[in-house]
C-alpha positions as CSV (number, residue, x, y, z in Angstrom):
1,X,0.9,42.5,103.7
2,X,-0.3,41.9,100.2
3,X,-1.5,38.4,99.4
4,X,0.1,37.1,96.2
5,X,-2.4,35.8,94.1
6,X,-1.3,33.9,90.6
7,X,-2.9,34.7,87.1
8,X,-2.8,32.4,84.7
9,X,0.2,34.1,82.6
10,X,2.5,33.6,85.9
11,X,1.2,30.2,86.3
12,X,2.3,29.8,82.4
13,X,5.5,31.1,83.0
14,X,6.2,28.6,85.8
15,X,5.2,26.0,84.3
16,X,7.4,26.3,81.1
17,X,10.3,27.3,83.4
18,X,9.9,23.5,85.1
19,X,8.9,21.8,82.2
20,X,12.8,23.7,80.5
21,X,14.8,22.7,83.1
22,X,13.6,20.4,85.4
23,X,11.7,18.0,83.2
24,X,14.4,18.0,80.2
25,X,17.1,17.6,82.7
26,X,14.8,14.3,84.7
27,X,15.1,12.9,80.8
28,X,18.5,13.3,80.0
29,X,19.7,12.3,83.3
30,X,17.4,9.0,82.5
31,X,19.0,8.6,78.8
32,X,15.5,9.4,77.0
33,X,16.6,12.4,74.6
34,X,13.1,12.3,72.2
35,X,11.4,13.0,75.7
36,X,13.9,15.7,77.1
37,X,13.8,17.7,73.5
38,X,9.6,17.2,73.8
39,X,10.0,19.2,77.6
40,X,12.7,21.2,75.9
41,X,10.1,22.7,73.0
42,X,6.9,22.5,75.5
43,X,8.9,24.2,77.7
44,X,10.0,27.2,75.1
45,X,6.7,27.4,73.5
46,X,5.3,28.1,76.7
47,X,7.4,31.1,77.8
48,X,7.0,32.0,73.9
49,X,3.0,32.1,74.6
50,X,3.1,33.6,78.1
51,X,5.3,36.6,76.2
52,X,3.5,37.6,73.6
53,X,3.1,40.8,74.1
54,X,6.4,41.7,74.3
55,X,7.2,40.7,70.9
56,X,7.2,42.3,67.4
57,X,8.2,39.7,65.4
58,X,8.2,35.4,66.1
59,X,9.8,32.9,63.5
60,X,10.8,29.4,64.5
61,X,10.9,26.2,63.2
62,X,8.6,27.4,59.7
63,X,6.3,29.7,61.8
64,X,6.2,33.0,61.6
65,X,4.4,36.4,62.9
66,X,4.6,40.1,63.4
67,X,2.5,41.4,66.5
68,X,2.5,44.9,67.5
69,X,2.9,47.4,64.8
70,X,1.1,45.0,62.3
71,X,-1.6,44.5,64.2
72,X,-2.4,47.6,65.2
73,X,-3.0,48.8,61.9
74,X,-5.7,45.7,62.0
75,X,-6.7,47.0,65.2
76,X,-7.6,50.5,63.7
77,X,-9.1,49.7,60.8
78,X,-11.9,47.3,63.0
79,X,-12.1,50.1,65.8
80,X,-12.2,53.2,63.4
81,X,-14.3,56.6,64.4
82,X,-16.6,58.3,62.2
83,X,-15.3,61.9,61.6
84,X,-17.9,65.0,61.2
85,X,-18.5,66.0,57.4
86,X,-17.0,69.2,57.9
87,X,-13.7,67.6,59.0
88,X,-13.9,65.5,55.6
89,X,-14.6,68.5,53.3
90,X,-11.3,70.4,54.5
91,X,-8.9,67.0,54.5
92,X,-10.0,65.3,51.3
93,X,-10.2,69.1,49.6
94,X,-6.3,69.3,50.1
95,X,-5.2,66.2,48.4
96,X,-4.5,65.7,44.5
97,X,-6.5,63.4,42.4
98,X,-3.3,61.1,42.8
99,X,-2.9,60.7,46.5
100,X,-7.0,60.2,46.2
101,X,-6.7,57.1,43.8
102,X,-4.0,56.0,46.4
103,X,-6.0,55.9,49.8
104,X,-8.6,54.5,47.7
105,X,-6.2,51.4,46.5
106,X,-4.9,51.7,50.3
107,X,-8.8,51.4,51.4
108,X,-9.4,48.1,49.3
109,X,-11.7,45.7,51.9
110,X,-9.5,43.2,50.9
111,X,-6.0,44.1,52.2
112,X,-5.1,45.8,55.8
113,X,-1.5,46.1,54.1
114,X,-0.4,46.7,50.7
115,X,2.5,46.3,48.3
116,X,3.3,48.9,46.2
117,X,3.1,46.8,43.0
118,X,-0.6,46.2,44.1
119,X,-0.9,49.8,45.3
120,X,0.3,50.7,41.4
121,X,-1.7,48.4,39.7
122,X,-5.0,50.0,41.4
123,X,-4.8,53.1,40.9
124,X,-2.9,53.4,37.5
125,X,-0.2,55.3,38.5
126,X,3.5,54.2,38.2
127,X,6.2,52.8,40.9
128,X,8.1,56.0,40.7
129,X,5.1,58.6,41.2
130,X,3.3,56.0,43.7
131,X,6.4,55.9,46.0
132,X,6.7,59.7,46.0
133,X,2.9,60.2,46.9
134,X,2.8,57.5,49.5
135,X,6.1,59.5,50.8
136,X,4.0,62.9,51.4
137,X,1.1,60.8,52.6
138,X,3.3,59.3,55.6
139,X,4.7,62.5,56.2
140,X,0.9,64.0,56.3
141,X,0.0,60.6,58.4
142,X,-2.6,59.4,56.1
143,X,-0.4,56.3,54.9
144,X,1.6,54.3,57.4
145,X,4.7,52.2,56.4
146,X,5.5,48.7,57.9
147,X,8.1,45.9,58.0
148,X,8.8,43.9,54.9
149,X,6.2,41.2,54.1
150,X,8.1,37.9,53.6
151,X,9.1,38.4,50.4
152,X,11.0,41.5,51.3
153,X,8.4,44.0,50.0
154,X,7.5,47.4,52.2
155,X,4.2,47.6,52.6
156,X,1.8,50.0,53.1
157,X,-1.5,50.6,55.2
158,X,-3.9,53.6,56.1
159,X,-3.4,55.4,59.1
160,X,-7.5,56.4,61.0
161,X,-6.9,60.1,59.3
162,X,-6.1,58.1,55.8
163,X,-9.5,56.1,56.7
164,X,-11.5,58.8,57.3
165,X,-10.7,60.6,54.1
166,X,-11.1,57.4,52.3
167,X,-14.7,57.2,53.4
168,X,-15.9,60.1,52.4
């Protein structure tokens, strides 16, 4: 027989689970409503933390996030591999001078994502022919696409094949 032994996320998880319904419920049995919303939110925000890494996207009370696919483009662009020169000389010998002036916007130290008004603005080109390069370069997987920012723009980041041609 296996011996059950907790981690800290299950202990979490229980936790939260007693604070949401057995602590809230000890309050509003006693008539103390400010304390039984307190275990009600420590309660939430606990399962919230323990499950983290099942979400994509997290908004309450003014907060706000996007986990997986966001991140991961974070996650590549701190983890990248350095490609072989050869590999660089065929890929980057493809591409126009356009798509070029893109993944260089796209590669700005600055910004993991991008906007395409900020995309424009670097490399001189207008909305119109920016949006139809960056549509070949996702189709090419140099250039990947994400969710809206929280203004409602798409946004734009560099995929490891977009990063490697941007170094070279």
């Amino acid at each position: 027989m296996k011996k059950w032994i907790p981690n800290l996320n299950n202990v979490l998880k229980i936790l939260s689970v007693t604070s949401l319904i057995f602590v809230s419920t000890y309050f509003g049995v006693v008539q103390q409503p400010t304390e039984m919303g307190l275990a009600i939110l420590t309660g939430a925000l606990g399962l919230a933390f323990a499950n983290l890494d099942k979400f994509s996207e997290f908004s309450g009370a003014g907060f706000s996030a996007k986990m997986k696919s966001q991140m991961q483009a974070v996650i590549d662009k701190e983890t990248e591999e350095t490609p072989s020169e050869s590999e660089l000389n065929a890929v980057s010998s493809e591409l126009s001078n356009d798509e070029k002036s893109l993944i260089t916007a796209l590669a700005n130290a600055k910004y993991t994502w991008r906007t395409l008004p900020g995309l424009c603005k670097d490399s001189n080109l207008s909305e119109s022919e920016a949006w139809k390069i960056l549509v070949r370069l996702v189709e090419n997987e140099y250039v990947r696409i994400g969710n809206k920012n929280k203004t409602g723009e798409v946004i734009w980041t560099l995929t490891n094949k977009g990063r490697k041609v941007s170094s070279k």
